[in-house]
ZABADREN-192782 format. One record per residue (C-alpha): residue number from 1; residue in three letters; y negated, x, z. Coordinates in pm, 1 decimal. Example, Ala and Ser with C-alpha at 12.3 -4.5 7.8 and 13.67 -1.06 7.14 Angstrom:
<atom i="1" aa="ala" v="450.0" u="1230.0" w="780.0"/>
<atom i="2" aa="ser" v="106.0" u="1367.0" w="714.0"/>
//
This chain:
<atom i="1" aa="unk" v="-8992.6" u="11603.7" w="9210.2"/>
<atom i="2" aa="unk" v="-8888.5" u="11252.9" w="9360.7"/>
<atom i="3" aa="unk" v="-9107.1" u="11062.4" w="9626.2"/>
<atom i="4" aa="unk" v="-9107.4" u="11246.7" w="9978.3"/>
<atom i="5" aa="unk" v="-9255.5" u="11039.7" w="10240.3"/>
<atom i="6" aa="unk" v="-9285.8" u="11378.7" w="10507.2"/>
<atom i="7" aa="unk" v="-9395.7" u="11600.7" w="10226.1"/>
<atom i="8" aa="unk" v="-9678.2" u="11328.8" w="10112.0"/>
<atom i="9" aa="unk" v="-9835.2" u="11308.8" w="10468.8"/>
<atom i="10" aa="unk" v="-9810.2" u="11725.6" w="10481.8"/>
<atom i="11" aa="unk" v="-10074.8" u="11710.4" w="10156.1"/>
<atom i="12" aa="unk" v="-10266.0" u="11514.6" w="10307.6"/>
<atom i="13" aa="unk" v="-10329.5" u="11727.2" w="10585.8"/>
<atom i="14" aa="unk" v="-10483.5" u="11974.1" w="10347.0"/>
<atom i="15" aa="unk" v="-10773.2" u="11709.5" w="10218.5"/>
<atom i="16" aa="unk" v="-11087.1" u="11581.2" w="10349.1"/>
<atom i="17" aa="unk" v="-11077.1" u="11248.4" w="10413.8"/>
<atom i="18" aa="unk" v="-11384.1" u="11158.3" w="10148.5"/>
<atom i="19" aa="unk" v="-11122.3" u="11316.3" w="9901.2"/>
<atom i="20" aa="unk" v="-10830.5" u="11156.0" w="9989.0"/>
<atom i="21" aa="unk" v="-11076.7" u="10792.1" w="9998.1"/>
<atom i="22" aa="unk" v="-11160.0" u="10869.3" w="9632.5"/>
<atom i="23" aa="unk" v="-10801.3" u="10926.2" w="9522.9"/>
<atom i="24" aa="unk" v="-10765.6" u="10568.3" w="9676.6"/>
<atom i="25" aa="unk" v="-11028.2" u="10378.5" w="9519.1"/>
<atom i="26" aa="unk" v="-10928.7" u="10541.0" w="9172.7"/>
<atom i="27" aa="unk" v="-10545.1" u="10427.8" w="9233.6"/>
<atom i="28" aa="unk" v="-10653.6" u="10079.4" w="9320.5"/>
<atom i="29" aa="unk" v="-10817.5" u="10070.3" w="8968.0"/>
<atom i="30" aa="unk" v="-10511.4" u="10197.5" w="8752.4"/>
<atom i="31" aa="unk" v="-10322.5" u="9998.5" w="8571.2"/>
<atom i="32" aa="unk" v="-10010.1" u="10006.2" w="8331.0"/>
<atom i="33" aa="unk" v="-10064.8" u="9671.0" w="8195.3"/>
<atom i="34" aa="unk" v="-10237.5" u="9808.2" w="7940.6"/>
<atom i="35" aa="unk" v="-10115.4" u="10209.0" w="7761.0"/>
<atom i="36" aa="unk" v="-10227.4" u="10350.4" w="7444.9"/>
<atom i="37" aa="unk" v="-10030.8" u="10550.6" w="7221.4"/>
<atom i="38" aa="unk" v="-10153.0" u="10781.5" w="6974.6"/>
<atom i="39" aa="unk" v="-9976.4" u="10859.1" w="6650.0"/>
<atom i="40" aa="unk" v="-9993.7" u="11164.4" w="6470.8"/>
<atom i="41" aa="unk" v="-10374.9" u="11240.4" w="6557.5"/>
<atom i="42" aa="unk" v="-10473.4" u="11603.9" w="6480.2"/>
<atom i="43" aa="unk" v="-10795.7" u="11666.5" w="6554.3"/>
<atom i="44" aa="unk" v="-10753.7" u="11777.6" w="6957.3"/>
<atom i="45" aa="unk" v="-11123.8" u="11671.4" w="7018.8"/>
<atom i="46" aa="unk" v="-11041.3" u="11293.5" w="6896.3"/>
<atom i="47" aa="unk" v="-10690.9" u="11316.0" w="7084.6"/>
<atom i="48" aa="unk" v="-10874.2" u="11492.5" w="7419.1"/>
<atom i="49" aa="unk" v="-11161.5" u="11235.0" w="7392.7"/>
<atom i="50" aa="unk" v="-10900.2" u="10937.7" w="7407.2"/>
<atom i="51" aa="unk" v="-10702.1" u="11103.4" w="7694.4"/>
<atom i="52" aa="unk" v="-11040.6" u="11121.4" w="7888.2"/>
<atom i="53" aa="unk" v="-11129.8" u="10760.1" w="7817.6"/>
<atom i="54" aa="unk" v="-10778.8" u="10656.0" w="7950.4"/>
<atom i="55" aa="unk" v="-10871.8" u="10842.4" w="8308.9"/>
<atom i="56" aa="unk" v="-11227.1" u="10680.9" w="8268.9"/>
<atom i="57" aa="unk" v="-11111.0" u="10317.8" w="8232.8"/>
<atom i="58" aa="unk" v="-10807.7" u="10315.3" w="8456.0"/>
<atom i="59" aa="unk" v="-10534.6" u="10311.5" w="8193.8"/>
<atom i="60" aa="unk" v="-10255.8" u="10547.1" w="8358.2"/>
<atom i="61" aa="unk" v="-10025.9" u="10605.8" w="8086.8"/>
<atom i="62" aa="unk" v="-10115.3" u="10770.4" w="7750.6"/>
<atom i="63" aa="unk" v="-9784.9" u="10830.2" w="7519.3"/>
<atom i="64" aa="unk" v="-9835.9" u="11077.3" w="7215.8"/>
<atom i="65" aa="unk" v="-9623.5" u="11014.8" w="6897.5"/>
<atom i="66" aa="unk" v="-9569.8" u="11346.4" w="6730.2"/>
<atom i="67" aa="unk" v="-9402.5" u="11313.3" w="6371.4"/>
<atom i="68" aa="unk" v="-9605.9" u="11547.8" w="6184.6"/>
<atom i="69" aa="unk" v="-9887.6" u="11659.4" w="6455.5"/>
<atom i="70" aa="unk" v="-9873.5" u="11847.1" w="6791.4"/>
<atom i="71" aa="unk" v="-10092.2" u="11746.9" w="7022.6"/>
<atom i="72" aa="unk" v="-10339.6" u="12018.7" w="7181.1"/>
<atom i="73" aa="unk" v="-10525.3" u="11954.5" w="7451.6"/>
<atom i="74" aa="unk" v="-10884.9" u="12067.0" w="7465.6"/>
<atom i="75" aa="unk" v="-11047.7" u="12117.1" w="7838.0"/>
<atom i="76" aa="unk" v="-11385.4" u="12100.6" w="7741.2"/>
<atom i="77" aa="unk" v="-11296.5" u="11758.9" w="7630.1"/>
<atom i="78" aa="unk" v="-11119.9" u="11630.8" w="7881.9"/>
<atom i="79" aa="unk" v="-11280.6" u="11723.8" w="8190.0"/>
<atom i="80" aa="unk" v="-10955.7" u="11770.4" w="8328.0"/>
<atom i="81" aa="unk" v="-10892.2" u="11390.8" w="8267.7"/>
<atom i="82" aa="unk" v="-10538.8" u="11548.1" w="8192.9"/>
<atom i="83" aa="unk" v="-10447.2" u="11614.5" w="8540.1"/>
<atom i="84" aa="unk" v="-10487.0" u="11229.0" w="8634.9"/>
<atom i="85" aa="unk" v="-10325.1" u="11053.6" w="8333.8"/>
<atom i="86" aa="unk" v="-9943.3" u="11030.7" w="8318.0"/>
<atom i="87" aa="unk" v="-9885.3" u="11205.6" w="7930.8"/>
<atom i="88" aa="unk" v="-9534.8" u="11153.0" w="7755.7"/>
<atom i="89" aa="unk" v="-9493.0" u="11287.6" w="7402.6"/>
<atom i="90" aa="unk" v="-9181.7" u="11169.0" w="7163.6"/>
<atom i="91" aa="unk" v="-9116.3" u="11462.7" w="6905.7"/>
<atom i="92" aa="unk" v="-8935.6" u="11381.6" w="6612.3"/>
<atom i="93" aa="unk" v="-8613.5" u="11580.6" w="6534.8"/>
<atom i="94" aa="unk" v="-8451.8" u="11623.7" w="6165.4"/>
<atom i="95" aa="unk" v="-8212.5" u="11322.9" w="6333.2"/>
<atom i="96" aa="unk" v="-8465.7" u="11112.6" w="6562.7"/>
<atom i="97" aa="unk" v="-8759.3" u="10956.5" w="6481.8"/>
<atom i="98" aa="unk" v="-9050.5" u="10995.1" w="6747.2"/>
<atom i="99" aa="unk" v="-9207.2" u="10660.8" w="6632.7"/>
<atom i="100" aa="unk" v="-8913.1" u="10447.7" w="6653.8"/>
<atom i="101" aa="unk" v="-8822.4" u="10600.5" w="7005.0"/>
<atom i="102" aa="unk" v="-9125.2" u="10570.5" w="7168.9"/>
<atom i="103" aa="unk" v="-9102.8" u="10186.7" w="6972.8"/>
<atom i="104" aa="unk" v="-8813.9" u="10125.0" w="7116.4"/>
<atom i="105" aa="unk" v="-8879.3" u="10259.3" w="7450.2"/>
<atom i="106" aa="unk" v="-9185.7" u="10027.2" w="7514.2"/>
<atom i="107" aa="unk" v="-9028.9" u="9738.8" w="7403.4"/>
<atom i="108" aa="unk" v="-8761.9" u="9783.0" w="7603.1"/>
<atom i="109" aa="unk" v="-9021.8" u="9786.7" w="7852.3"/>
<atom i="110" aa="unk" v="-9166.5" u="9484.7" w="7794.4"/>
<atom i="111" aa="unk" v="-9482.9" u="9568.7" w="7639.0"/>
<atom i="112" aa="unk" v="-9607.5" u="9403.6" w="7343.7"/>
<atom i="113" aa="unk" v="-9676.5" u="9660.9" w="7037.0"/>
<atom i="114" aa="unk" v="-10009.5" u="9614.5" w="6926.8"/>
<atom i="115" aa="unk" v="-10153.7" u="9793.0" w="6608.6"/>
<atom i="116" aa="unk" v="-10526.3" u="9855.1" w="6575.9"/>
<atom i="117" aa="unk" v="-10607.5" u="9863.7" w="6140.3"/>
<atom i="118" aa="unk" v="-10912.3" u="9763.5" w="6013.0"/>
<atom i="119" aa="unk" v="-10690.4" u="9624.6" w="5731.5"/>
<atom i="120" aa="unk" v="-10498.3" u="9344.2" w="5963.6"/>
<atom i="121" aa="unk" v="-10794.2" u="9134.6" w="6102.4"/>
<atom i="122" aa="unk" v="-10539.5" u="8943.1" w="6260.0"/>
<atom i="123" aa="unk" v="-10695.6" u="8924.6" w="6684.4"/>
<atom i="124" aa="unk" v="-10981.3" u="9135.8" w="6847.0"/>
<atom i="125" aa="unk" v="-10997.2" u="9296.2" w="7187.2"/>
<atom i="126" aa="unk" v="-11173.3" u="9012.1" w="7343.9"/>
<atom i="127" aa="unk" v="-10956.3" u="8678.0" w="7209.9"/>
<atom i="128" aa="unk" v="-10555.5" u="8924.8" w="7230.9"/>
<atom i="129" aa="unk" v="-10334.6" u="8708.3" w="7459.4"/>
<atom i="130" aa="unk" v="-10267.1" u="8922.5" w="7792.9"/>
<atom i="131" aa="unk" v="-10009.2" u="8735.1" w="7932.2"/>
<atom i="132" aa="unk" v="-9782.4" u="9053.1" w="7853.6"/>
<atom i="133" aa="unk" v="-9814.5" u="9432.9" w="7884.7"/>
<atom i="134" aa="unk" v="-10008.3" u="9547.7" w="7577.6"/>
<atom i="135" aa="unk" v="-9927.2" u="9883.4" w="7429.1"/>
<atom i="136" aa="unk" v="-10202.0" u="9940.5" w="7180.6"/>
<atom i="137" aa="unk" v="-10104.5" u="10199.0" w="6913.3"/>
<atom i="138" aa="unk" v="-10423.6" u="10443.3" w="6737.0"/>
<atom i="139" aa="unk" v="-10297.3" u="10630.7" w="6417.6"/>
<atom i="140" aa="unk" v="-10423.8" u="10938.0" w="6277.0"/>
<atom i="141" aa="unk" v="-10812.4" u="11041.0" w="6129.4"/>
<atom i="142" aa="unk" v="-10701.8" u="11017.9" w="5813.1"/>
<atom i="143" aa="unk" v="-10408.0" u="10783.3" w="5764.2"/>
<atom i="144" aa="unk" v="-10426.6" u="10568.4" w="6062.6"/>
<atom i="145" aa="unk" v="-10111.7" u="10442.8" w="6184.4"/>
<atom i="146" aa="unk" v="-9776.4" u="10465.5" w="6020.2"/>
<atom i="147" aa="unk" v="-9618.2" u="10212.8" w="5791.8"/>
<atom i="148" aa="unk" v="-9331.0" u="10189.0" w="6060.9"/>
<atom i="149" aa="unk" v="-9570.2" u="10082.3" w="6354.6"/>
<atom i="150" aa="unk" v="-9770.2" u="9850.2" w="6114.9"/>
<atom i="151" aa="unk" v="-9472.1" u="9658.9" w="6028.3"/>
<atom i="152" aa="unk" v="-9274.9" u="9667.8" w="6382.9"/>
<atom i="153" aa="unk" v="-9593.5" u="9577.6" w="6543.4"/>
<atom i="154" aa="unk" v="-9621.3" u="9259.4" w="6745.7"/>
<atom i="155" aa="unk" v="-9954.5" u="9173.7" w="6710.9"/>
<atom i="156" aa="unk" v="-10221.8" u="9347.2" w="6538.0"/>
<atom i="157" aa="unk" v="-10634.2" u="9418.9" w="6647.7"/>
<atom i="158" aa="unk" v="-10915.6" u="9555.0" w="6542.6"/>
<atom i="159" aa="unk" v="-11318.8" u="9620.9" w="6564.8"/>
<atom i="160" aa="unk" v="-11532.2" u="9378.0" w="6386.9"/>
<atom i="161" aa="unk" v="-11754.8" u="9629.5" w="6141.5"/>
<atom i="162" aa="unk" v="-12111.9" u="9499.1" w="6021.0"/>
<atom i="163" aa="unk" v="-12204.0" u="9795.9" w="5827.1"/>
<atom i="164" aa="unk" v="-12090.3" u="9980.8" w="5521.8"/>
<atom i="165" aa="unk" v="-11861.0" u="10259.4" w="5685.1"/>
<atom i="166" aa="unk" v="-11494.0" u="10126.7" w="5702.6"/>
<atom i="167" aa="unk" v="-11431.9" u="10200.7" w="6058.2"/>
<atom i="168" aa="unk" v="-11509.5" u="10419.3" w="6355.9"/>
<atom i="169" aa="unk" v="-11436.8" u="10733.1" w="6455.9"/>
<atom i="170" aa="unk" v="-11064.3" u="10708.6" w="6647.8"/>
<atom i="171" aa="unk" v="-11194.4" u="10802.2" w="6957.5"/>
<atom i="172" aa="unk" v="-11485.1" u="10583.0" w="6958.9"/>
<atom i="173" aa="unk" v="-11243.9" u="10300.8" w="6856.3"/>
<atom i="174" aa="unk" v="-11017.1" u="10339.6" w="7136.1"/>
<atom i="175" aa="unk" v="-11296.4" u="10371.2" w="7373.4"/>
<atom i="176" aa="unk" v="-11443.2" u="10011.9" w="7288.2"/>
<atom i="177" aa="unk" v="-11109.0" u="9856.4" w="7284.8"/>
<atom i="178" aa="unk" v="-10971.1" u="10025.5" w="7601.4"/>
<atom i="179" aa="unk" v="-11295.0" u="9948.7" w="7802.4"/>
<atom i="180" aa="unk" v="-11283.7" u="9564.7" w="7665.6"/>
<atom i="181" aa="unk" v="-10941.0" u="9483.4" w="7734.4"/>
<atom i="182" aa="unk" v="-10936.2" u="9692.3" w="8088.6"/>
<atom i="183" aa="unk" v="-11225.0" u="9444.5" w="8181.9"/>
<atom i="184" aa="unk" v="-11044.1" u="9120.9" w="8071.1"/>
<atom i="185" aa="unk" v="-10762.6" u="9218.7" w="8251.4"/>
<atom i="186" aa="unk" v="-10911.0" u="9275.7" w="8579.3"/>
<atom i="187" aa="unk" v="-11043.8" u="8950.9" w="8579.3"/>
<atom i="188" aa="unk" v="-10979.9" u="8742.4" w="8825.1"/>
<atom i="189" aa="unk" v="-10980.4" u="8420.0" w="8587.5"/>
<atom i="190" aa="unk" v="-10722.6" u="8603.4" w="8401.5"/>
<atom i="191" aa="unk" v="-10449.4" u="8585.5" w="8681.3"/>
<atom i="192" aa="unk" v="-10298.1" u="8893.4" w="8600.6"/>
<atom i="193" aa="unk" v="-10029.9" u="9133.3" w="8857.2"/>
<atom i="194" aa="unk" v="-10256.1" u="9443.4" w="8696.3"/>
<atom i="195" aa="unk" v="-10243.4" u="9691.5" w="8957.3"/>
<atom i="196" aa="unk" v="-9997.8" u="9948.0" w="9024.9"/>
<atom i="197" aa="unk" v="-9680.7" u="9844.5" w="9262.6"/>
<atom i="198" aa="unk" v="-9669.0" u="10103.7" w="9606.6"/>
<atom i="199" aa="unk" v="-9383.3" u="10316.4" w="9449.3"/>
<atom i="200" aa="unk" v="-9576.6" u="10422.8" w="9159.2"/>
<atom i="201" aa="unk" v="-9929.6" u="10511.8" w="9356.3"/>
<atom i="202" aa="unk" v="-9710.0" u="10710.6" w="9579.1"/>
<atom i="203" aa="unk" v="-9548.8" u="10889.7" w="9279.6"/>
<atom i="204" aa="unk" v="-9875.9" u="10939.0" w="9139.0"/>
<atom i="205" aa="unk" v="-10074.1" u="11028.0" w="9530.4"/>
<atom i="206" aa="unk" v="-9783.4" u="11322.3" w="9541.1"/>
<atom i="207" aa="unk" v="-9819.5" u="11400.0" w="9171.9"/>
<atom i="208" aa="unk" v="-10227.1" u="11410.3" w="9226.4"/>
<atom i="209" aa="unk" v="-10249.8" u="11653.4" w="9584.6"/>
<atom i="210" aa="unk" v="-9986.9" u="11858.9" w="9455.4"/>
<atom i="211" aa="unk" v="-10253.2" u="11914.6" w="9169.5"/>
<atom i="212" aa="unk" v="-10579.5" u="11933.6" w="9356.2"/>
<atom i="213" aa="unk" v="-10389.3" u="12148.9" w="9624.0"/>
<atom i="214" aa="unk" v="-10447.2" u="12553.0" w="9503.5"/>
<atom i="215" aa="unk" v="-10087.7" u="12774.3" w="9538.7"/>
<atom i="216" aa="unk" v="-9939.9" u="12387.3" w="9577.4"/>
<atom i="217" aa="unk" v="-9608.6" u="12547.2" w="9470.9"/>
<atom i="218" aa="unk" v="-9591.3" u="12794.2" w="9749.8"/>
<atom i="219" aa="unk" v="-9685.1" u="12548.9" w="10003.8"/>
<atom i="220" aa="unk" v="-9443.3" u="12286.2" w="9880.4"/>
<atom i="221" aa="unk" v="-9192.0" u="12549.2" w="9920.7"/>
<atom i="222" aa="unk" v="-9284.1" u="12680.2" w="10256.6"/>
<atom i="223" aa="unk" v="-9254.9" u="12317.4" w="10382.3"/>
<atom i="224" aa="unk" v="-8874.8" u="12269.0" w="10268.8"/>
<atom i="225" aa="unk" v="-8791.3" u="12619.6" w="10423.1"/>
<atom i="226" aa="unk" v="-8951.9" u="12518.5" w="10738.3"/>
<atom i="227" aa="unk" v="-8818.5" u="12188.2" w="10785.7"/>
<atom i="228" aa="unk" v="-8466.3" u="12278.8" w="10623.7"/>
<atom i="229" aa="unk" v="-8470.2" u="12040.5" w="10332.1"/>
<atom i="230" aa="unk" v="-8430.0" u="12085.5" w="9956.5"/>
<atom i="231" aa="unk" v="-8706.9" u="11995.7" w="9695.2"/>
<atom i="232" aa="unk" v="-8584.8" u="11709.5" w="9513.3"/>
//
């Protein structure tokens, strides 16, 4: 559905106004200077407790690489963080590669592809330059990340370890370096454009009443018939 300017004020009408003051304060917060994309993860606790972490630190775009794993979402996990966070998965076909799409995709984008191994101790979370849009890439519980993201990355980080255990567990990881980078780049000193331009919080106030609003389909459709106008 594209942007309805008529149809947005409608919603509104069906929300308190403390409601529709939290859905503010949370959009002022989001960012997409900063997505995560997870790679083959298939364990839907890790991949639901990453998805929830995104809603939880502002990060508004979560992209799912699915070569060899589907992600599943798990509600207990979540606590619905699903219904706030903007989800795109790349699937690979027997002729497209899900990796190199969603690769490609960001780039084209301009985000900078960052790896997280505990094998490249190349930059941490608190010292990464900022000065573009970082896409930070998780792999898999077993594997980690694939050889093709490891060698097209851009810059590589990870989480300094001071005990025996290799590394932690993937949604642990992500929460510690989502939560450190989201504060560096909401810092002022920083100097960073961070938040969300007006045409994507209005995308996303739509996208977010239609999905707080119960039987939002039949009232979205009663408003077209009433004011003779066509969904887009």
């Amino acid at each position: 559905m594209g942007f309805d300017k008529a149809l947005l004020s409608y919603l509104t009408s069906f929300f308190t106004s403390s409601k529709l003051a939290l859905m503010e304060k949370v959009l002022s917060a989001r960012t997409k200077h900063l997505t995560v994309v997870i790679e083959d993860i298939y364990q839907p606790h890790n991949a639901s407790a990453v998805i929830r972490s995104c809603d939880c630190f502002g990060i508004q775009q979560v992209y799912f690489i699915e070569n060899k794993n589907k992600y599943q979402v798990n509600p207990k996990i979540t606590m619905r963080a699903t219904k706030w966070v903007s989800i795109q998965r790349f699937v690979s076909t027997p002729t497209d590669h899900a990796t190199a799409r969603c690769m490609a995709e960001l780039k084209k984008k301009g985000y900078r592809i960052v790896a997280t191994s505990p094998h490249h101790k190349h930059s941490t979370p608190e010292i990464i330059p900022l000065d573009q849009p970082l896409a930070v890439f998780f792999g898999n519980e077993k594997e980690g990340l694939s050889d093709y993201v490891l060698e097209g990355a851009d810059d590589y980080i990870y989480v300094p370890m001071y005990g025996f255990t290799e590394s932690l567990n993937i949604s642990v990881s992500a929460a510690m370096v989502m939560k450190t980078l989201y504060e560096r780049i909401i810092d002022p000193r920083e100097k960073i454009d961070w938040q969300l331009g007006e045409e994507d919080k209005n995308e996303l106030r739509l996208d977010w009443l239609r999905k707080s609003l119960k039987k939002s389909d039949y009232i979205i459709d009663d408003y077209y018939k009433n004011n003779n106008t066509k969904a887009f």
